[in-house]
C-alpha positions in Angstrom: 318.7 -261.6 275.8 315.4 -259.6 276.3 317.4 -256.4 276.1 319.2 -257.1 272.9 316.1 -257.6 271.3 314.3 -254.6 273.1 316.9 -252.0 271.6 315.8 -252.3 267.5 312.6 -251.8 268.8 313.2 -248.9 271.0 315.3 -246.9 268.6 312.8 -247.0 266.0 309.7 -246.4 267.8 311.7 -243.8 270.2 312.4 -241.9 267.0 308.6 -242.3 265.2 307.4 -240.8 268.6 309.8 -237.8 268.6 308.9 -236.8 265.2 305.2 -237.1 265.7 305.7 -235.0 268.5 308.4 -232.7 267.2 305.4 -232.0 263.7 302.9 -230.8 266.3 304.5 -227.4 266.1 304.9 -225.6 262.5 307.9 -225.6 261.0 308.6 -221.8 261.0 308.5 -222.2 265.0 310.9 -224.5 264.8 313.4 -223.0 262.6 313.6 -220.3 265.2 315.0 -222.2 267.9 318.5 -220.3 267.1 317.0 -217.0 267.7 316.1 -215.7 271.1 312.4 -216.7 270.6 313.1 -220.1 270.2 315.4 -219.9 273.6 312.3 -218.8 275.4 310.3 -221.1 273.4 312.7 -224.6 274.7 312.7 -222.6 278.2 309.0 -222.2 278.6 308.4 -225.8 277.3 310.7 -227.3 279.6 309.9 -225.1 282.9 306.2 -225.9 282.0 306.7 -229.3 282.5 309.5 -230.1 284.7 307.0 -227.7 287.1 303.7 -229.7 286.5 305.7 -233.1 287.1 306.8 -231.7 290.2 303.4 -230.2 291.6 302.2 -233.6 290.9 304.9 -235.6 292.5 304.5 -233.5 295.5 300.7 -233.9 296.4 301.0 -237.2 295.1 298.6 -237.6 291.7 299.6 -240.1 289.3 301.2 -238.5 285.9 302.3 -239.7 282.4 305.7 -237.1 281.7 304.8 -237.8 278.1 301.6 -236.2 278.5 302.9 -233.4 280.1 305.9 -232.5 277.8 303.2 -232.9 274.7 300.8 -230.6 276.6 303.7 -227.9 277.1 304.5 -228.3 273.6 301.0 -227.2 272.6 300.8 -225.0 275.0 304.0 -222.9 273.4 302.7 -223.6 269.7 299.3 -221.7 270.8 301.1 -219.1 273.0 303.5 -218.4 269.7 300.1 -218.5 267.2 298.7 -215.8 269.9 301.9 -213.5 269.8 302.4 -213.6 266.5 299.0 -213.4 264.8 299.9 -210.8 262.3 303.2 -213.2 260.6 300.4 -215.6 260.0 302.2 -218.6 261.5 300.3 -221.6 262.4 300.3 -222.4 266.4 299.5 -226.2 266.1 298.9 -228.5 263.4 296.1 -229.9 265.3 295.6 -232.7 262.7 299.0 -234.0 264.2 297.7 -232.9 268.0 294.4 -235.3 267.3 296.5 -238.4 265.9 299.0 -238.1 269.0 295.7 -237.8 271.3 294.2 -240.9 269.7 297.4 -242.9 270.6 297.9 -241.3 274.0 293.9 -242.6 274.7 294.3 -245.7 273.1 297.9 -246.8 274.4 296.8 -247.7 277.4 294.0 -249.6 276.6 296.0 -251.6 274.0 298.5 -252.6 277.2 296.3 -253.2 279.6 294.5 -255.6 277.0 298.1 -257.2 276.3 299.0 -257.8 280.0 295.7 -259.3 280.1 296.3 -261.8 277.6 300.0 -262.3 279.1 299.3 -262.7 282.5 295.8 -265.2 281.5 299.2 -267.5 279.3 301.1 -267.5 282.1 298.7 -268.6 284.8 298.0 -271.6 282.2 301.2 -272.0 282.3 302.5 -271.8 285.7 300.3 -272.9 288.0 302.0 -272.0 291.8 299.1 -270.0 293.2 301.1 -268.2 295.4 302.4 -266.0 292.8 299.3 -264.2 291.8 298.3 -263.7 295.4 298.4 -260.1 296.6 300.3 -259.0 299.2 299.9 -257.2 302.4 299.3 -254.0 302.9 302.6 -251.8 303.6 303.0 -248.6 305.2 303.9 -245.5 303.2 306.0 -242.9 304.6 306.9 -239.4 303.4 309.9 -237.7 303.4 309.5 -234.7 301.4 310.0 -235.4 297.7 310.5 -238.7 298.3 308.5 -241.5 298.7 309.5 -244.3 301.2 307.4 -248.0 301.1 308.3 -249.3 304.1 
């Protein structure tokens, strides 16, 4: 039941997210993604952070792939304002950049403050104490990429 009702709401906010990241980049940069610019643009964006996901899976650091994929996409949209300063292309519209940094900052806040309230209902509600105790401490294990609790 919970996932019928979860797809509305993941189509249309999956969709108001792509767009407001898509509209960081100006629209002349993206109209090029036929031409062999806009190849290496999509290349560069995608190495950039399939790489920095990977560096920080390997030593371990915690790392929102959102983040990542909207700091790549910056990153091209200033490397392409840099290359091609005499067209008189934009890079960024960095308008756009500060209202997806807002929500990136204050996303988390907003579901930390919900679980908060969610997990204070359903300790009123459910009262086996047991359930919110923590558990014991569990070894952690390495196996190259992979991670093994154990």
């Amino acid at each position: 039941m919970v996932g019928i009702l979860e797809l509305p709401r993941s189509g249309t906010s999956t969709g108001a997210v792509a767009f407001g990241i898509v509209s960081l980049l100006p629209v002349e940069l993206i109209l090029q993604v036929g031409s062999s610019a806009g190849f290496a643009m999509v290349f560069a964006l995608l190495t950039a952070a399939i790489l920095w996901n990977l560096g920080t899976w390997w030593f371990g650091l915690p790392a929102s792939s959102s983040h990542t994929l909207i700091g790549s996409i910056i990153g091209v949209g200033i490397a392409n304002q840099l290359m091609s300063a005499r067209t008189g292309t934009s890079g960024v519209d960095w308008a756009q950049a500060a209202n997806i940094g807002k929500s990136l900052l204050l996303s988390p806040i907003f579901g930390f403050v919900v679980a908060y309230l969610l997990l204070t209902v359903v300790k009123a509600i459910v009262k086996e104490k047991k359930l919110y105790e923590a558990r014991r401490a569990i070894s952690r294990r390495r196996f190259g990429f992979v991670d093994c609790w154990c």
